[in-house]
KOLDRENVEX-365920 format. One record per residue: residue number from 1; residue in one letter; x, y, z of N, C-alpha, C in turn. Coordinates in steps of 0.02 Angstrom, whole numbers, plus 50000, padded with zeros to 5 digits. Layout:
! KOLDRENVEX-365920
   i aa   n.u   n.v   n.w  ca.u  ca.v  ca.w   c.u   c.v   c.w
 NUM  A     X     Y     Z     X     Y     Z     X     Y     Z
...
! end
This chain:
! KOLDRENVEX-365920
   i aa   n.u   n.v   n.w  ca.u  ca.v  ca.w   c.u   c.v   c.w
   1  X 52064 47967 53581 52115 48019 53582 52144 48030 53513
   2  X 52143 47976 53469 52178 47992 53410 52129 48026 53355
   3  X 52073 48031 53361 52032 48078 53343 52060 48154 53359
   4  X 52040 48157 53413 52072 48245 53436 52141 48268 53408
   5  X 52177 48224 53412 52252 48231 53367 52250 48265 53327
   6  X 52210 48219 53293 52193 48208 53207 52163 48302 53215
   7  X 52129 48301 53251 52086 48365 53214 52133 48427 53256
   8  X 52175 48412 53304 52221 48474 53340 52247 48497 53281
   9  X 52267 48457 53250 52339 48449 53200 52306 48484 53116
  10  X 52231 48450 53118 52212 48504 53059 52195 48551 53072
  11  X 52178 48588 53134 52164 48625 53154 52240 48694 53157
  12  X 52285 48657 53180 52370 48688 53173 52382 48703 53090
  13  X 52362 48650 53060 52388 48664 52992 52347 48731 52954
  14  X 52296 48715 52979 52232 48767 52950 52245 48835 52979
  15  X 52278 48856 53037 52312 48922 53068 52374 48940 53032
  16  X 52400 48866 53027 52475 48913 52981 52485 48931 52900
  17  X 52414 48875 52863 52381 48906 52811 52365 48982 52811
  18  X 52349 49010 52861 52315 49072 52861 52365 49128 52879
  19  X 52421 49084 52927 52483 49142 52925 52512 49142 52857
  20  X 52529 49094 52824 52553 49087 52767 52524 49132 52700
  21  X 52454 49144 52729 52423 49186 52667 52434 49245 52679
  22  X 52427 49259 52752 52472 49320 52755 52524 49365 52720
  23  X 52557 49316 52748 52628 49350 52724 52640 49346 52663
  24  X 52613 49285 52607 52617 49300 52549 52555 49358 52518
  25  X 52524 49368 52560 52474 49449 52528 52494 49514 52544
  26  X 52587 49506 52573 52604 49573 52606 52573 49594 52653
  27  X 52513 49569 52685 52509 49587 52759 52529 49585 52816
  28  X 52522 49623 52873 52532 49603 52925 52526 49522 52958
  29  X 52555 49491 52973 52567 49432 53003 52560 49420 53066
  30  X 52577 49470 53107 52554 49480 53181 52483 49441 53206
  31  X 52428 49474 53169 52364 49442 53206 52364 49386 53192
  32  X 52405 49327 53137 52393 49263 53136 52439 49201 53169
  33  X 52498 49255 53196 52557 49220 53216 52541 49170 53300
  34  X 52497 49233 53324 52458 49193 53380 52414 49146 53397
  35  X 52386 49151 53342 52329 49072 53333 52385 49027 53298
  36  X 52428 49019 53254 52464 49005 53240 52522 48946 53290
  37  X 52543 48988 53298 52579 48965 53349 52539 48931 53423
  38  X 52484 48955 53436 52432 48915 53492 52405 48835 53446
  39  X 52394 48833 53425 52358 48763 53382 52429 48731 53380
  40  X 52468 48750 53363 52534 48708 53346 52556 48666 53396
  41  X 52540 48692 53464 52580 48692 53537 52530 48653 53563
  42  X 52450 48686 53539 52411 48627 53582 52396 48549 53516
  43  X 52423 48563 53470 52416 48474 53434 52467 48457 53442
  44  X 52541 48473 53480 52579 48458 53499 52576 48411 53563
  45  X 52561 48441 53602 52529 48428 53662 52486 48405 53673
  46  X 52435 48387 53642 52382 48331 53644 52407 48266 53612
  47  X 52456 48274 53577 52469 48225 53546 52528 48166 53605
  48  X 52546 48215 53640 52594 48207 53687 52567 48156 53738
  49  X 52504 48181 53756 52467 48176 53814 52437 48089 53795
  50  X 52415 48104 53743 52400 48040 53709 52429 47978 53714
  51  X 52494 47999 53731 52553 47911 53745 52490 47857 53799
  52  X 52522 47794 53743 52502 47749 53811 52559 47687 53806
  53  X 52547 47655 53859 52591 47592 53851 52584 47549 53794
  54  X 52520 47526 53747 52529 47493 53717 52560 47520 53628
  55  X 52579 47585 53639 52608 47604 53576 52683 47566 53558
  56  X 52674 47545 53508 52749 47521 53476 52808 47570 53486
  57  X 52878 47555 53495 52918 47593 53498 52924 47640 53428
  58  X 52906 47606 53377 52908 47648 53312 52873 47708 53319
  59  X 52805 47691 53336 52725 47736 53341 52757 47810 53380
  60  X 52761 47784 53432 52798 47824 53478 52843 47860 53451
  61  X 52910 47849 53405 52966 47882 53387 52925 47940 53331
  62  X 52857 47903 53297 52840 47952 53240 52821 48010 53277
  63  X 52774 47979 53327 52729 48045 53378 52770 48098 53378
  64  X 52834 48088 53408 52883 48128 53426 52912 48161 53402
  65  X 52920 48127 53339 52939 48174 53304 52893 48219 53268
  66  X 52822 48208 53259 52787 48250 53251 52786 48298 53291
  67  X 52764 48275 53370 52783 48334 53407 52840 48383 53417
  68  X 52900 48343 53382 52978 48410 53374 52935 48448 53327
  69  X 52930 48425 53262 52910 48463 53214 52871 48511 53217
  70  X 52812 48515 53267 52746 48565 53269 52782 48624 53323
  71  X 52825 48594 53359 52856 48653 53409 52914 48712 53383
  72  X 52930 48655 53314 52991 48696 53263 52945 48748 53242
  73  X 52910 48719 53216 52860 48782 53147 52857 48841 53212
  74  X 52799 48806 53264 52791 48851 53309 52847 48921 53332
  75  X 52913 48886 53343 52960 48905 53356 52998 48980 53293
  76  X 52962 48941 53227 53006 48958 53179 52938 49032 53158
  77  X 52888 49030 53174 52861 49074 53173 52852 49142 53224
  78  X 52866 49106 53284 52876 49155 53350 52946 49207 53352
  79  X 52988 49157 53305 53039 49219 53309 53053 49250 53240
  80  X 53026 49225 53201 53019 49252 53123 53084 49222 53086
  81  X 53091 49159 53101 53127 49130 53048 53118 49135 52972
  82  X 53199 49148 52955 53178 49150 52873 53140 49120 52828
  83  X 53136 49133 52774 53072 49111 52734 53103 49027 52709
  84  X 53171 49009 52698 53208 48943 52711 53196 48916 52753
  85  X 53213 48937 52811 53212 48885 52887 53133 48870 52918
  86  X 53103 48910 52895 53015 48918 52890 52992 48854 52860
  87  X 52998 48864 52773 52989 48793 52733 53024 48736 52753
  88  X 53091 48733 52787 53120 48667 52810 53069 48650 52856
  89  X 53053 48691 52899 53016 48670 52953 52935 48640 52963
  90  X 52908 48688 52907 52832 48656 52875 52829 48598 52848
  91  X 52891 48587 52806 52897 48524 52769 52920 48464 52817
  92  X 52957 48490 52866 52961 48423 52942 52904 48409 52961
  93  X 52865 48456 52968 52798 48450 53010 52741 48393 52966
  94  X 52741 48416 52888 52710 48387 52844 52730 48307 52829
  95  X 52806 48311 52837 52807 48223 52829 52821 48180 52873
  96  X 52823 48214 52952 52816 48177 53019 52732 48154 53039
  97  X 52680 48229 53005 52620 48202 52998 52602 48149 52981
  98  X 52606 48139 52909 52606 48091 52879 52623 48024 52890
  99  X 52696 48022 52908 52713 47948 52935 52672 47938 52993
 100  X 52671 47959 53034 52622 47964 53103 52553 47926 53088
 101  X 52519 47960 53036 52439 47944 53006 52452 47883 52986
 102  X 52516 47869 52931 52498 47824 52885 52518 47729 52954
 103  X 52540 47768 53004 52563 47712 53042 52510 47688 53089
 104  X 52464 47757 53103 52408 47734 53136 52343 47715 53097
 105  X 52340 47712 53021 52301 47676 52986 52329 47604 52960
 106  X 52394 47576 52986 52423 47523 52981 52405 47496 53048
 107  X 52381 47504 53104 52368 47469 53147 52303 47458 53174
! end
């Protein structure tokens, strides 16, 4: 399962890469906001699904907060949050990732 994570989640990042080029090329944003926001919700959610009993309470608290984080962006793109509350929110997502990874290559 922590495979599929792993690749939901680059898979999310790699959609909001592409909204992101968007909008910095002055285009329409619309056609990417939906893949966008779908990858976000399902590496959210797989990641979710993924709990088991023998996760550490730590492991668990990172998951979670990874999963707030991917539902923020999600969130922060669905209603067109500002270009501030946007980057707060990418940058949650980016270092909840991270702790997450770097905790499941510690175990």
């Amino acid at each position: 399962m922590l495979f599929r994570s792993v690749t939901t989640s680059r898979n999310a990042i790699d959609r909001v890469n592409d909204y992101v080029r968007a909008y910095n090329n002055g285009g329409g944003t619309g056609p990417m906001e939906g893949p966008a926001i779908d990858a976000l919700n399902d590496s959210a959610n797989t990641v979710a699904n993924s709990f088991s009993d023998a996760l550490t309470p730590q492991m668990r608290d990172a998951l979670n907060a990874y999963i707030d984080a991917a539902h923020g962006v999600a969130n922060a793109i669905g209603t067109h949050a500002g270009t501030g509350e946007f980057n707060k929110r990418v940058d949650q997502l980016n270092d909840t990732k991270t702790k997450a990874l770097k905790l499941c290559l510690a175990t």
